[in-house]
N, C-alpha and C positions, 0 to 999 in steps of 0.2 A: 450868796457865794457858797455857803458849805451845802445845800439843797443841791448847789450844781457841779459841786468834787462827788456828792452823794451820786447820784442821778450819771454821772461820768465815771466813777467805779463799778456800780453796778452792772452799767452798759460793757466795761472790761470782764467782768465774772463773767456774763453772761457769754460774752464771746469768746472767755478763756474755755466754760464748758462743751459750746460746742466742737472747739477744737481737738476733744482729746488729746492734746499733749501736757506732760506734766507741767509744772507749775513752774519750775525751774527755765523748761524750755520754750516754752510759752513768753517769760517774759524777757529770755534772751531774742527769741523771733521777732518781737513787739517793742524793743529797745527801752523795757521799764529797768528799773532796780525791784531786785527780789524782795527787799528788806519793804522796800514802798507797797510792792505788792503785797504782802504778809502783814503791814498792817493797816491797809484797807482791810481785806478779808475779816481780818478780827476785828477792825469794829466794827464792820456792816454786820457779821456774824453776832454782835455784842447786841447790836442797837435793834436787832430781829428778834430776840430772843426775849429783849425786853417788851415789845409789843404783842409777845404772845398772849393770848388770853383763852386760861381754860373754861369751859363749857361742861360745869358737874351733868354727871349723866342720872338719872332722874327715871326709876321702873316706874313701869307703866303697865295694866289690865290688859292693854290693845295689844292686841296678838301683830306682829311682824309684819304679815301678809295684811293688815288693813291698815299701812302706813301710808304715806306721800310727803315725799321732803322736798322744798324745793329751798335751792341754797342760791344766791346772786351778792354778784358783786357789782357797783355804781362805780362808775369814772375817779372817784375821791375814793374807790378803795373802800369804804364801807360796806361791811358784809349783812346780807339779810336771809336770815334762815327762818322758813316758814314750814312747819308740820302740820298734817293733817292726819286726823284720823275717818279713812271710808266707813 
């Protein structure tokens, strides 16, 4: 049940961006309450924030020009970042 208010908020972000209208008018058009709107927003904003994860950046001898990154993400959202040095 909350995976799918989850999943059914985010689907509203998504469609409130591409709308460019502000936020206000958006969910007068869309017949939400604003207050409901505002807080989804913050916690899908909360709960993103929390699954950031930084990546220390790490010097390296290998000059720029003999990099290759290749960066993927799997269906689970699982990111794979592979470098290589030419």
């Amino acid at each position: 049940m909350e995976n799918e208010k989850n999943t059914i908020w985010q689907e509203i972000f998504a469609d409130y961006r591409k709308s460019e209208l502000s936020q206000r008018a958006y969910c007068k058009e869309n017949n939400l309450k604003y207050s409901t709107f505002a807080y989804w927003r913050n916690r899908l904003s909360k709960r993103a924030k929390e699954q950031f994860v930084e990546i220390p950046i790490v010097k390296s001898d290998v000059k720029e020009d003999n990099l290759f990154l290749n960066l993927s993400m799997d269906s689970n959202g699982e990111i794979t970042i592979r470098i290589k040095a030419k």
